[in-house]
C-alpha positions, 0 to 999 in steps of 0.5 A: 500500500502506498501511503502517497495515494490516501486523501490527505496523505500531503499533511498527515505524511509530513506530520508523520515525519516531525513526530519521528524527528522529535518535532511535536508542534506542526499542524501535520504532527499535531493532526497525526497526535489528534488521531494516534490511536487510530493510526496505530491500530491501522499499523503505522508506527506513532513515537508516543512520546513525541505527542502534543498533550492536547493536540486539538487546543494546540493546533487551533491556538496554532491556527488562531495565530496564523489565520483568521479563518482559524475555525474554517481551516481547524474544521478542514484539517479534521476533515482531511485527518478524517479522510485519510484514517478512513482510508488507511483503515480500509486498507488495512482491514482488507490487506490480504494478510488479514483475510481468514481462509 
């Protein structure tokens, strides 16, 4: 499965990547925070200790400082975070290893 391929795999990725390197902070890191557990039982590799501990406030106090259209835009990236858990979790769930025969 390629990763590159899911719906909003542009933000999560690189969010992804700033855990990995120690970064907490970023709105990618703090979307991939807001939706850890998912992703670690979809079977992606999450560095815990590397977690905003209250990604949500973070990441809209980070986009009230950037934006004016801070809500909006917090409601989108929750959409994008939405989308690409759904898909990871399908593909996950109908990998041919996971089919019982």
């Amino acid at each position: 499965m390629n990763l590159n391929e899911l719906p909003g795999s542009e933000i999560i990725l690189p969010g992804l990547s700033d855990l990995h390197r120690g970064e907490s902070n970023t709105i990618g890191a703090l979307l991939a925070a807001i939706a850890s557990t998912r992703l670690t039982e979809a079977g992606l590799d999450i560095p815990k200790d590397n977690l905003a501990p209250e990604p949500e406030i973070t990441l809209y106090a980070l986009l009230e400082d950037e934006r004016d259209d801070a809500y909006v835009y917090y409601n989108a990236l929750l959409n994008q975070l939405n989308s690409f858990c759904n898909a990871l979790e399908l593909s996950y769930k109908y990998k041919p290893s996971n089919f019982i025969v």
